[in-house]
DRENSE-31350 format. One record per atom (N, C-alpha, C, O): x, y, z; residue in one letter. Coordinates in steps of 0.05 Angstrom, whole numbers, padded with zeros to 5 digits, always signed. Layout:
<recs>
XYZA...
</recs>
This chain:
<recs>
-00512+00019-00221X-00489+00034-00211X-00498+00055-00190X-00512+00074-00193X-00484+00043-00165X-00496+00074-00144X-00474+00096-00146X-00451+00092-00136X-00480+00123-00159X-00471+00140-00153X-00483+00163-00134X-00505+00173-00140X-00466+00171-00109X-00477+00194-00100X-00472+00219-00099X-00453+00227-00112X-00487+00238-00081X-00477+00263-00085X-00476+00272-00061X-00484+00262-00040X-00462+00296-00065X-00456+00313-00031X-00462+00349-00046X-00462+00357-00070X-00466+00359-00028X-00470+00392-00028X-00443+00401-00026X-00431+00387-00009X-00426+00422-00038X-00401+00428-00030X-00405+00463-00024X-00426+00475-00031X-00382+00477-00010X-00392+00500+00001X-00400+00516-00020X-00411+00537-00013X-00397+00513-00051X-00410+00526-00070X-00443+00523-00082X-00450+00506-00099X-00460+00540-00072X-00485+00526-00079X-00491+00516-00104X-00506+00498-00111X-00470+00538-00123X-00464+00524-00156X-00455+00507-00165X-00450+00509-00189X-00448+00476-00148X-00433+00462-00152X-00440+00437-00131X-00439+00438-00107X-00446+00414-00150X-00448+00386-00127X-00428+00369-00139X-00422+00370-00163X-00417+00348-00118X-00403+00332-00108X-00412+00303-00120X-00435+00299-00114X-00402+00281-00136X-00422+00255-00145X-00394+00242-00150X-00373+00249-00162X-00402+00220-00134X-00369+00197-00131X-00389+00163-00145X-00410+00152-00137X-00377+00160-00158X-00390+00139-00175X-00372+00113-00158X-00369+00091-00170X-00360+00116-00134X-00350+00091-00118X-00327+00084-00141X-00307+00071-00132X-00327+00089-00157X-00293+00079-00176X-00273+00102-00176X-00278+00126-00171X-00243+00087-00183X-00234+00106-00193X-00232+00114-00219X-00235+00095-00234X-00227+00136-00231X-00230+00159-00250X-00212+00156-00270X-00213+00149-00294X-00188+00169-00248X-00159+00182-00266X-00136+00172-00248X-00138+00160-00227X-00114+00180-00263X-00092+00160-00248X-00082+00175-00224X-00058+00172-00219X-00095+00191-00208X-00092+00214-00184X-00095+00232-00191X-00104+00246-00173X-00092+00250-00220X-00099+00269-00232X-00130+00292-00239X-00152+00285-00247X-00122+00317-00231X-00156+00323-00229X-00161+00339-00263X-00140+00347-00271X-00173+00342-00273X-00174+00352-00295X-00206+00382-00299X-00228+00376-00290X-00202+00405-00310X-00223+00411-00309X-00230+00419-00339X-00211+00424-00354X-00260+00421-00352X-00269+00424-00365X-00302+00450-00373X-00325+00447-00364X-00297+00464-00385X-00313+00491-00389X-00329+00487-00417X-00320+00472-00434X-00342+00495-00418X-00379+00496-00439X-00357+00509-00471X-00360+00503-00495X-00337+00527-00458X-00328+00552-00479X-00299+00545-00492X-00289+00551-00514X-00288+00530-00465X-00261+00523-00476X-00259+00503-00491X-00278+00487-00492X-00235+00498-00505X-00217+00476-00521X-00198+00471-00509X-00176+00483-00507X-00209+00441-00493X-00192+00426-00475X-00170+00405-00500X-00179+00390-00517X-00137+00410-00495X-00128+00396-00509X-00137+00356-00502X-00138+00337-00519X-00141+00356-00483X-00147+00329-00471X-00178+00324-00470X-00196+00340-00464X-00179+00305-00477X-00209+00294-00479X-00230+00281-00458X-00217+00271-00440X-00250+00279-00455X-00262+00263-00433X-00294+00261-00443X-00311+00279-00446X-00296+00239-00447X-00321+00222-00457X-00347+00233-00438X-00370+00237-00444X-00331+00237-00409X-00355+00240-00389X-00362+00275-00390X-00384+00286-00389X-00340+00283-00392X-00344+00317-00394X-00357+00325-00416X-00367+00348-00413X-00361+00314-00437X-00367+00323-00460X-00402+00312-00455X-00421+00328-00459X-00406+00287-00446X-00430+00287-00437X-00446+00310-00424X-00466+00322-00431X-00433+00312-00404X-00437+00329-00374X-00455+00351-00383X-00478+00356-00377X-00429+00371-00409X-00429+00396-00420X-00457+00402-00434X-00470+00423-00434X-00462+00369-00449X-00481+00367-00462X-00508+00374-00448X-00528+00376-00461X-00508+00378-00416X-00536+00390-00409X-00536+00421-00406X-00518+00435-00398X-00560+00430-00415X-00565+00455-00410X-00554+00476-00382X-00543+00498-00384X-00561+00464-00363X-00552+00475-00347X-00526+00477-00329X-00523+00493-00311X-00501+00454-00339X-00483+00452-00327X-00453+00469-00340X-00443+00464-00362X-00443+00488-00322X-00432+00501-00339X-00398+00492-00339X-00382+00499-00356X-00393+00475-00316X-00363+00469-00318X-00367+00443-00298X-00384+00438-00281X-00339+00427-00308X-00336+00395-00302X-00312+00394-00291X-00292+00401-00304X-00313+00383-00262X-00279+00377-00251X-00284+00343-00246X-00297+00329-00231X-00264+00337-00270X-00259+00298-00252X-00240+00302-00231X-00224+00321-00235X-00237+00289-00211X-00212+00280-00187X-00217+00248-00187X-00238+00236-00191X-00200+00243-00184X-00195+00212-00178X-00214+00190-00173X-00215+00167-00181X-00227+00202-00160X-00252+00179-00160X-00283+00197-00145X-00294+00190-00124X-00291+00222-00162X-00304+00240-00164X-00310+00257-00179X-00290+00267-00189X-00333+00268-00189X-00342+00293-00200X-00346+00309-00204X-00357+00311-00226X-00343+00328-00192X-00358+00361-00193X-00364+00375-00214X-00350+00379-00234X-00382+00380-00210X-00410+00397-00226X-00416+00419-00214X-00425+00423-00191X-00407+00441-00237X-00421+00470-00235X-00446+00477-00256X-00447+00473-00281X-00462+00489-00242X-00490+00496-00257X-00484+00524-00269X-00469+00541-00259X-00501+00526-00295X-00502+00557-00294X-00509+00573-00270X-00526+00563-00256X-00498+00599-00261X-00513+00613-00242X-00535+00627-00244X-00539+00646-00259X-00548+00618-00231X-00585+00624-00232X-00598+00608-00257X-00618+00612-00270X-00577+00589-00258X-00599+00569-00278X-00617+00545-00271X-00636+00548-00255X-00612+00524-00282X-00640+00506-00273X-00628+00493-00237X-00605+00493-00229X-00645+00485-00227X-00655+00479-00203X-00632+00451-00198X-00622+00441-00218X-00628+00441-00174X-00611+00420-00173X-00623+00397-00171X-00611+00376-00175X-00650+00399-00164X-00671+00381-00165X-00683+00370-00188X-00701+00354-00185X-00676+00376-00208X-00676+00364-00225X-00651+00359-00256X-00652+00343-00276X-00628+00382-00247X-00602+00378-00255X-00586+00352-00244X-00565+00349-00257X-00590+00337-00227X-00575+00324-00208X-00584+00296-00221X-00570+00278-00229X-00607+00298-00221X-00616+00273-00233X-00606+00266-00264X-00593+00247-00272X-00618+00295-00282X-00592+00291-00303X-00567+00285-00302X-00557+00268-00316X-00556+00296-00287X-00520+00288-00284X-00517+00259-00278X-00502+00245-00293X-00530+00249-00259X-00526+00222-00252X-00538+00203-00274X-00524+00183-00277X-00554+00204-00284X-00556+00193-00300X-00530+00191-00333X-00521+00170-00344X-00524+00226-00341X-00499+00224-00354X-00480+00202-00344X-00475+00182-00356X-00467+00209-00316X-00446+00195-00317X-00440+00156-00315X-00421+00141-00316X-00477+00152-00310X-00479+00121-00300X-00485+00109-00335X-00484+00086-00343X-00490+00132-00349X-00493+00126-00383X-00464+00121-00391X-00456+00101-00403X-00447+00141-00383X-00418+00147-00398X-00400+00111-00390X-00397+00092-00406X-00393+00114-00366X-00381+00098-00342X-00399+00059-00358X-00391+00039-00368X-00429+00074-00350X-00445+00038-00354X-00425+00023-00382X-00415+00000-00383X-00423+00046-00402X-00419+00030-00424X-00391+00026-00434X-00380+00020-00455X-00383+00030-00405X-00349+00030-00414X-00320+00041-00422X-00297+00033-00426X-00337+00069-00422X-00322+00093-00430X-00302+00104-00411X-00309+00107-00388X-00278+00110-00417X-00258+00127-00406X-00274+00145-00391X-00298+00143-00395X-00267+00164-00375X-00268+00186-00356X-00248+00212-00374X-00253+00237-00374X-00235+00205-00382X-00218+00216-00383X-00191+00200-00407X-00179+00179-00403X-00190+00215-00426X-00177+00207-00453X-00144+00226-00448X-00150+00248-00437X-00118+00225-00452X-00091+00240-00447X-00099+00242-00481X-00114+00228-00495X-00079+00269-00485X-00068+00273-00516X-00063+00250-00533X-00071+00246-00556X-00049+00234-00516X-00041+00218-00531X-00059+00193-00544X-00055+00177-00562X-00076+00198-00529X-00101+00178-00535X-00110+00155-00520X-00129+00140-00524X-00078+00158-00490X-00090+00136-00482X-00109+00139-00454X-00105+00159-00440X-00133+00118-00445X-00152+00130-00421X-00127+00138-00395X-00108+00124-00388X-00132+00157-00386X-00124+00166-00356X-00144+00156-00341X-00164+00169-00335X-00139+00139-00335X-00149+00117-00311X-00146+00090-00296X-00127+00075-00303X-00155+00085-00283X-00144+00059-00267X-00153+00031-00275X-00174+00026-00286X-00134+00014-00269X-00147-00012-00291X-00168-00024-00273X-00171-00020-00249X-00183-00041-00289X-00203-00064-00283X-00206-00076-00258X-00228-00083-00250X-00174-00082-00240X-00173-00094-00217X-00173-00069-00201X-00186-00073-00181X-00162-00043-00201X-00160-00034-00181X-00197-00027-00175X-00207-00020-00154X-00206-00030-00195X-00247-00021-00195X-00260-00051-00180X-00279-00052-00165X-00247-00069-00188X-00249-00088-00173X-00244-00097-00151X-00254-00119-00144X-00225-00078-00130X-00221-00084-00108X-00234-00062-00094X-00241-00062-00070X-00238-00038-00114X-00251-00021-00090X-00286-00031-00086X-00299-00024-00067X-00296-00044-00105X-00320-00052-00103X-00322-00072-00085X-00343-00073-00072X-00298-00095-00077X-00299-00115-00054X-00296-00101-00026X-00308-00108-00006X-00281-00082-00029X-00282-00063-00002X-00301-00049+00010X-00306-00046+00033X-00312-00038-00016X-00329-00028-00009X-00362-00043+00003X-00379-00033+00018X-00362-00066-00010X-00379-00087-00009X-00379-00112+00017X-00402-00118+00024X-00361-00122+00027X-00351-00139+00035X-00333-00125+00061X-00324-00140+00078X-00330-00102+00063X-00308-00097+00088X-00314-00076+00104X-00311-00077+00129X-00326-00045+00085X-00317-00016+00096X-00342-00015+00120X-00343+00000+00140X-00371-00044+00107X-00399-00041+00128X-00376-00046+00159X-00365-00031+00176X-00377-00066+00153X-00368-00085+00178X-00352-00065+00195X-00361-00058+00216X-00324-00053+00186X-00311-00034+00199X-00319-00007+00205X-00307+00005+00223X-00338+00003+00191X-00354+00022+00197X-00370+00021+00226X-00373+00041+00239X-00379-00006+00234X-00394-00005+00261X-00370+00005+00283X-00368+00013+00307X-00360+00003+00271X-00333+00009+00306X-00325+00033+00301X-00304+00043+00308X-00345+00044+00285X-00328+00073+00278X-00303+00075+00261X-00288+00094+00266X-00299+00064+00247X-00273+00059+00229X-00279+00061+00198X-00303+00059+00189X-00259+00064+00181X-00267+00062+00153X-00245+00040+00145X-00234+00030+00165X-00233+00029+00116X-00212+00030+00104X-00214+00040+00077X-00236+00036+00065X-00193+00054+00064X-00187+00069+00048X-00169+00054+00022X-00149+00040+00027X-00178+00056-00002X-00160+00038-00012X-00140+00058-00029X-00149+00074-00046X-00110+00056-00024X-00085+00068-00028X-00076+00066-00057X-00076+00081-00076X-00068+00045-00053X-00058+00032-00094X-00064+00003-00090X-00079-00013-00078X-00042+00005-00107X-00048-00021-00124X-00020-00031-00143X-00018-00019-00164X+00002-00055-00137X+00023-00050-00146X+00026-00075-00162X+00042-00091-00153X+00013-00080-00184X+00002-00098-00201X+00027-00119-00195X+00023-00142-00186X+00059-00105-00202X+00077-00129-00209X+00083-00136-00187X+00107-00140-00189X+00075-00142-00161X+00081-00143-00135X+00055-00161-00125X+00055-00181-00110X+00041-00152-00133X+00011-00154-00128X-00003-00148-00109X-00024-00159-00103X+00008-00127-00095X+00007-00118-00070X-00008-00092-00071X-00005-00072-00085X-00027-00101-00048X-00053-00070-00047X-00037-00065-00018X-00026-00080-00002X-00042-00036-00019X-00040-00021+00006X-00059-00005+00012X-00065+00011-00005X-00074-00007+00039X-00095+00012+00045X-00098+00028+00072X-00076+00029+00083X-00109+00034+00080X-00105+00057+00096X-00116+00063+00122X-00117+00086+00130X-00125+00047+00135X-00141+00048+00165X-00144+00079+00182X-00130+00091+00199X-00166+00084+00171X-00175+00109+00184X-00191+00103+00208X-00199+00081+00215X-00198+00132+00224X-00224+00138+00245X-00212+00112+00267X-00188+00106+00271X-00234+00100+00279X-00227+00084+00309X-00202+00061+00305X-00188+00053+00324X-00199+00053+00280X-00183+00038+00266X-00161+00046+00266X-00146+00031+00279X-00143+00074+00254X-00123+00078+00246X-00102+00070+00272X-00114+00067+00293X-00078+00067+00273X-00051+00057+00281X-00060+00037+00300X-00053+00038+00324X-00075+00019+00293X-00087-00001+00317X-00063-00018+00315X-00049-00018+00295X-00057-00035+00340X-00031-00051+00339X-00033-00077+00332X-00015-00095+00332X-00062-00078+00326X-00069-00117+00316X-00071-00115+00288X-00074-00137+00276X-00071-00088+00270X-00080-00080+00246X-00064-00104+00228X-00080-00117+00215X-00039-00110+00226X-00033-00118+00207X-00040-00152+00209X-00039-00166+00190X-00048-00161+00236X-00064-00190+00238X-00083-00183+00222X-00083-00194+00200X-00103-00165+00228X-00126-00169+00215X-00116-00169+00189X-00120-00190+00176X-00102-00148+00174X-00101-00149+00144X-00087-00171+00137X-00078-00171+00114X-00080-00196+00152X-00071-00219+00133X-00091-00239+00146X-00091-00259+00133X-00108-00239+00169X-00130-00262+00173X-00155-00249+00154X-00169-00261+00137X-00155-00222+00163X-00183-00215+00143X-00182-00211+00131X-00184-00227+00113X-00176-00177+00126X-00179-00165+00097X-00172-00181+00072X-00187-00188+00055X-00151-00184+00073X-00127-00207+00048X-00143-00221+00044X-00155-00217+00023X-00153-00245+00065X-00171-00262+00058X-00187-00261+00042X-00187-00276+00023X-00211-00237+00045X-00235-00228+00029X-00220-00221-00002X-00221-00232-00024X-00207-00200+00008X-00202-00191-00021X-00185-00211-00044X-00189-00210-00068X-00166-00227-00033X-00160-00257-00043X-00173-00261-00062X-00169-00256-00086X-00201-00276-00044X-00227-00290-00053X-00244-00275-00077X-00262-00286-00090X-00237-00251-00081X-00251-00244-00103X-00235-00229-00124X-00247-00225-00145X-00210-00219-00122X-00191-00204-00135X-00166-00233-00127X-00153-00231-00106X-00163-00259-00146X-00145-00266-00147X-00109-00251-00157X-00087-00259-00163X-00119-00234-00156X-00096-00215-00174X-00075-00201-00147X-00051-00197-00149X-00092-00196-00121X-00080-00191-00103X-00066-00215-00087X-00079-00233-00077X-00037-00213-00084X-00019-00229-00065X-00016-00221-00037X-00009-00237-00020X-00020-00196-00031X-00022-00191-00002X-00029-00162+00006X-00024-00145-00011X-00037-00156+00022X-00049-00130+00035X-00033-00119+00049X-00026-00133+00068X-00024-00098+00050X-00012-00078+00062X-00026-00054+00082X-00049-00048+00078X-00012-00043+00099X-00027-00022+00112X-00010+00009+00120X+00007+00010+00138X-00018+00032+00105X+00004+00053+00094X+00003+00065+00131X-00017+00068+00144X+00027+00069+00140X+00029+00078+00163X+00014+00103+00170X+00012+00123+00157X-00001+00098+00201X-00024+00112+00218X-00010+00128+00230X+00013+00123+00238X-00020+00150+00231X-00009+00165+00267X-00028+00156+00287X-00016+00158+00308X-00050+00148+00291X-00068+00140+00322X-00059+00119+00322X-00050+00109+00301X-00059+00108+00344X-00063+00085+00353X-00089+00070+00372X-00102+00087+00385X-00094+00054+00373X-00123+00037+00390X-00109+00027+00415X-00086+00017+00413X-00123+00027+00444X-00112+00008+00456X-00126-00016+00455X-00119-00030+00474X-00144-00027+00440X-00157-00054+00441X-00168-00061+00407X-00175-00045+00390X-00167-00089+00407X-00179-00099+00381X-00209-00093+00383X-00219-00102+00404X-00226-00081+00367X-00250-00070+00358X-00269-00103+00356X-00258-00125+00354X-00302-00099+00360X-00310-00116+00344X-00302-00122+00318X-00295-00145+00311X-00302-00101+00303X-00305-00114+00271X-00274-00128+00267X-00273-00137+00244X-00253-00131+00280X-00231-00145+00273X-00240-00178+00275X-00236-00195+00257X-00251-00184+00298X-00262-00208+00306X-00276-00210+00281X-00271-00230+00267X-00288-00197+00277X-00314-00211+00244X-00299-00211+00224X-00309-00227+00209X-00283-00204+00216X-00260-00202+00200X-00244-00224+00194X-00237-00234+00173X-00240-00229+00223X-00224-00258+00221X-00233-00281+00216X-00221-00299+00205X-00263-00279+00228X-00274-00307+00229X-00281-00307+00190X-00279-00328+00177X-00289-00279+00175X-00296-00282+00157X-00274-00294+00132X-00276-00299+00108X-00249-00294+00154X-00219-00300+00122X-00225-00332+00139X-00219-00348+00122X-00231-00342+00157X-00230-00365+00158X-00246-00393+00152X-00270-00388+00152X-00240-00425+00146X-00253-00434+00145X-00244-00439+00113X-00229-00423+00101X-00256-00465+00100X-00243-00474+00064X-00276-00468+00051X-00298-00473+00060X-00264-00452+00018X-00289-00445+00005X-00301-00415+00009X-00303-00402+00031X-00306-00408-00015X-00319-00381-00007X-00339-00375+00009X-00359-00390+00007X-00342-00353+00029X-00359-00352+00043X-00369-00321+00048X-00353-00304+00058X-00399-00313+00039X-00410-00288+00046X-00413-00282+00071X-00417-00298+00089X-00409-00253+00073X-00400-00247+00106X-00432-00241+00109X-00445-00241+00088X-00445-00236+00135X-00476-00229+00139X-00474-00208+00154X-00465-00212+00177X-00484-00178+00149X-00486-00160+00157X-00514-00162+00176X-00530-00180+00173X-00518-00140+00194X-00541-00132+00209X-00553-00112+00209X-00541-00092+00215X-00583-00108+00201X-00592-00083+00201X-00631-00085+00225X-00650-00100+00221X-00625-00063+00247X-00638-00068+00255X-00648-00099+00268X-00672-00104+00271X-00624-00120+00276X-00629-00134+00289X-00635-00151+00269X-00631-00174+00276X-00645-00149+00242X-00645-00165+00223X-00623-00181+00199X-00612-00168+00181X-00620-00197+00200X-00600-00202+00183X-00602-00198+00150X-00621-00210+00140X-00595-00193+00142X-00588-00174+00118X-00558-00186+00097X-00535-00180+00098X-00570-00203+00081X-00542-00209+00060X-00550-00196+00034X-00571-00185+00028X-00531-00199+00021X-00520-00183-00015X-00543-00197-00027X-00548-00194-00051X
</recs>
């Protein structure tokens, strides 16, 4: 499981997105002292180290506060990540409601953000672009996502999301019927490389791995 981290403007506090989502949009926080009526498998971990003194889940993120002037992040960080790839590896909620049931997102929506993330965000990334994944509307079956950076309000966008994106994500999330794209304010005046690789990659019968480039070298999963 790759989880990473970021610095946030609090030096008491880092940033660790385990690439899934969490909670059902909901942020929740958790303290060493308090009695949280709601539960969280991962917070209770978290708490469990010496030096971490408070736990915020968001949606598909972590934040971690250290004691102040306590142990070093250089080797707190490594603890933490390790907690949450322990909590998460074995299947555990993020996050438990009163009622007992997990606050979190089901199986497919972790499943499509891992194809996206795997299979799409490289490729669109070279043109300067990302995609973002929105929801997920199970009885519809319909994903909606979000074309940011050189990408956002491009006017070929919704070709690509039914030659490419759909395609890919199809091919590995049979659960999705079609791809959506949540309205941009920019617009592009031209189709990008990565739409072309996109397309050629939804085309053609049989599954097919897309081949990324690194350094002129070719580079697959």
């Amino acid at each position: 499981m790759l989880i990473f981290s970021e610095r946030t403007p609090n030096p008491d506090a880092l940033k660790f997105s385990p690439h899934r989502r969490l909670t059902d949009g909901r942020g929740w926080s958790f303290e060493r002292a308090s009695a949280a009526a709601v539960r969280s498998p991962l917070a209770e971990a978290l708490l469990q180290l010496a030096g971490v003194a408070r736990v915020h889940i968001g949606e598909d993120f972590v934040t971690v506060a250290r004691r102040p002037g306590g142990e070093d992040w250089t080797t707190l960080r490594i603890q933490v990540i390790a907690a949450i790839a322990d909590v998460l590896g074995a299947g555990l909620p993020a996050v438990v409601a009163p009622d007992g049931e997990p606050v979190a997102a089901s199986q497919i929506e972790d499943e499509i953000r891992q194809v996206l993330g795997a299979y799409v965000r490289p490729a669109v990334a070279q043109d300067g672009g990302d995609i973002v994944f929105e929801r997920f509307e199970p009885e519809a079956g319909t994903l909606w996502v979000r074309m940011e950076g050189a990408c956002g309000g491009c006017p070929s966008s919704r070709r690509t999301l039914r030659d490419g994106v759909e395609q890919i994500v199809r091919r590995y999330v049979p659960e999705v019927v079609r791809v959506e794209e949540v309205a941009a304010g920019a617009e592009a005046s031209r189709a990008p490389a990565w739409k072309r690789w996109l397309q050629a990659a939804g085309e053609g019968a049989g599954p097919r791995r897309p081949v990324f480039r690194h350094n002129g070298r070719v580079v697959r999963d």
